[in-house]
N, C-alpha and C positions, 0 to 999 in steps of 0.2 A: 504494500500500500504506500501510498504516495505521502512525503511530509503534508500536505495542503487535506489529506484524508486522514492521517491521524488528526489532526488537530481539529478536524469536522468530528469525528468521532469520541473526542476527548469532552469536545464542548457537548455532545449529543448527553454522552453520559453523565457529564454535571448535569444539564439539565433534568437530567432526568430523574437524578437523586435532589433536586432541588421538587421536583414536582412530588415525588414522595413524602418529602418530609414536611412540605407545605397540609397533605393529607394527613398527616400524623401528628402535623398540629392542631391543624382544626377539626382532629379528634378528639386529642387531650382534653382541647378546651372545651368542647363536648359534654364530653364525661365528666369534667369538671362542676360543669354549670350544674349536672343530674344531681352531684352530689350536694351539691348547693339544694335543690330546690326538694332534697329528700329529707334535709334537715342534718345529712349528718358530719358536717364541716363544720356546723358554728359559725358563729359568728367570724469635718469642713476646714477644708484648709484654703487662703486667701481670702477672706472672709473677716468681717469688721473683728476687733480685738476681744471686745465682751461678747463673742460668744463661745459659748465652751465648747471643747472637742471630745466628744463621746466617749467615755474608756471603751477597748478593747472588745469586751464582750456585746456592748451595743452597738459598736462603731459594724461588728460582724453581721449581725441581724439586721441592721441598717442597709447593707449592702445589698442583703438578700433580698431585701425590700425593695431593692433600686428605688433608693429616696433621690444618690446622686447628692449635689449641691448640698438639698434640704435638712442632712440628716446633722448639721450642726447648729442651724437652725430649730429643728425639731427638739433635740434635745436641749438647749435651752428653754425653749419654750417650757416644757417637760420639767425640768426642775425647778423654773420661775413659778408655775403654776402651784407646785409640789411646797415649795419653800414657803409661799408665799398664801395659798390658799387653806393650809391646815393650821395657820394659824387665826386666821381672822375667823377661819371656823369654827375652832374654839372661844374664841371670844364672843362668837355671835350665839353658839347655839351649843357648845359645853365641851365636853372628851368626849361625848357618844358621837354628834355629828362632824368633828373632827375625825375620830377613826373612820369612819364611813367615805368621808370626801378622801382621806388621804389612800384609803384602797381602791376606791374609785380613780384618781389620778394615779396611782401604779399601779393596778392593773390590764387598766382601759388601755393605755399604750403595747404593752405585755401582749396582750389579748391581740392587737393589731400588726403586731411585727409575726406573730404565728402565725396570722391567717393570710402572710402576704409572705411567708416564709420564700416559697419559690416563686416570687413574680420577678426575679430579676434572671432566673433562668429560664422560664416561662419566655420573656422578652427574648433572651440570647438565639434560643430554639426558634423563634417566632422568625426570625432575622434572617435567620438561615438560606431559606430558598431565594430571596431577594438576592441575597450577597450570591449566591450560586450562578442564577441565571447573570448578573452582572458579567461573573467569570469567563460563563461560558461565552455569551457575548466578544468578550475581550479576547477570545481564545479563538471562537471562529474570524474574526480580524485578524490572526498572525501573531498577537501576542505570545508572550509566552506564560507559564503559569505566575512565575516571580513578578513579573510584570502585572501582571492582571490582576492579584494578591493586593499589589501596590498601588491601584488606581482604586479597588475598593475601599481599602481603609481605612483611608481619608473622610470619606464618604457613608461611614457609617458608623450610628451612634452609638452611645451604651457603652456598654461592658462587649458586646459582638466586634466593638468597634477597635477599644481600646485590646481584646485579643489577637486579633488580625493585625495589630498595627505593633504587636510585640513579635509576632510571628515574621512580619516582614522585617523586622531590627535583628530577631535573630539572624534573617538568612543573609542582611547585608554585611554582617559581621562575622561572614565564613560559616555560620553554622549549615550544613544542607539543609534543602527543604522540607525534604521529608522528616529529618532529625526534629525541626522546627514546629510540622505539625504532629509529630510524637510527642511533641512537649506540648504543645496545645492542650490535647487530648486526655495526659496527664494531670497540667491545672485545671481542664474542666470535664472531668469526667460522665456529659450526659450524651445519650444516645443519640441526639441527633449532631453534635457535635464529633464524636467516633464514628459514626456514617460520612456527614462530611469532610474530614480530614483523610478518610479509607479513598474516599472519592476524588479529593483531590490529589492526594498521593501516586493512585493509578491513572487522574490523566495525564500527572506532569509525566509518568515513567511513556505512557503512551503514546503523547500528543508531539511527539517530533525529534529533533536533535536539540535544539532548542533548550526545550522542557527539559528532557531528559537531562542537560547539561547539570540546570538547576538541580538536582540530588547528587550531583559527583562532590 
C-alpha cells in the first residue's frame, strides 16, 4: 500500500474509534441519568492574595470536580461561610442551631464534591472523539501523527487538553511517541483514554514513514 493509503487508513481508523467512543459516551451518560432518576445516586493559583489555597485532600476532589479556576474560590467561600456563619448562629438562635448550620455548611459541600466525583473524567472521555476526528483530519492532509497531536492541543480545553499538551512536550523532548502515550495512559487510567492512545499508537506505526519515524 501506498504512503498516501496508509495514512487514509490511519485517519479511517481514528475515526473510527473516535465514533465508538462518542457511542460509549452517550451511553454512560445514559445510564447515568437512569440512575439518577431511580433515586439511587443521591443527591487557585494567580488568583487575588486573600484567597486561600485548598489543602491537598480538597484541592484532589476539586479536581475531580473540574471546578478548574473556581476551586480557590470555592473554598474560600466555604470557610468564610463556615467561620463566619456558626457563629452569629449561635448568637442568634443558641448551640442547637449552630450545630445544625455548621453541618449543614460541611456537609453540603462534602455531599457535592461526591456527586461530581467523576465529572472531570466524564468531561476528559466526552472530548475524546472530537480530538480524534480533528486527528484524523490532520492525518488525511499528510500530517503526521506528532504533528497532528500538536495542532490539537492547543485547541483543546480541560484536563483532555492540558494531557495532550504534556504528551506533545514529552515527544518534543526525545521521548517516542508511543513511550508518550504509555505514559498518558498511565496518569489517566480510563477506558476511553486506553482505547484512544491503542488507536493512536497503531496509526502512527501504520500511517507512513513519516508516522512511523515519530516512535523511533
Amino acid at each position: 500500500m501506498s504512503g498516501a493509503g496508509l495514512a487514509v487508513a490511519s485517519a479511517l481508523l481514528v475515526l473510527a474509534t473516535a465514533g465508538a467512543l462518542r457511542v460509549a459516551v452517550r451511553s454512560s451518560v445514559r445510564s447515568r441519568a437512569a440512575v439518577r432518576l431511580d433515586g439511587s445516586s443521591g443527591a487557585p493559583s494567580g488568583g487575588p492574595a486573600w484567597l486561600l489555597a485548598p489543602p491537598p485532600w480538597v484541592r484532589v476532589r476539586l479536581d475531580r470536580a473540574d471546578v478548574g479556576p473556581a476551586a480557590a474560590v470555592l473554598w474560600t467561600a466555604a470557610v468564610a461561610a463556615l467561620a463566619g456563619g456558626v457563629p452569629l448562629a449561635a448568637l442568634v438562635g443558641g448551640p442547637g442551631l449552630a450545630v445544625v448550620l455548621g453541618l449543614a455548611l460541611a456537609g453540603g459541600p462534602l455531599l457535592a464534591l461526591s456527586l461530581t466525583a467523576d465529572r472531570r473524567d466524564r468531561r476528559l472521555e466526552g472530548g475524546l472523539p472530537e480530538v480524534l476526528e480533528g486527528v484524523a483530519s490532520a492525518l488525511r492532509s499528510g500530517a503526521s501523527l506528532r504533528l497532528a497531536l500538536g495542532e490539537a492541543a492547543p485547541a483543546t480545553a480541560g484536563a483532555l487538553g492540558a494531557d495532550l499538551r504534556a504528551v506533545v512536550l514529552a515527544a518534543d523532548g526525545g521521548v517516542p511517541l508511543g513511550v508518550a502515550l504509555d505514559g498518558w495512559v498511565d496518569r489517566r487510567p480510563l477506558p476511553g483514554v486506553r482505547l484512544a492512545a491503542a488507536t493512536l499508537g497503531l496509526g502512527a506505526e501504520t500511517g507512513g514513514a513519516q508516522a512511523r519515524g515519530q516512535l523511533r
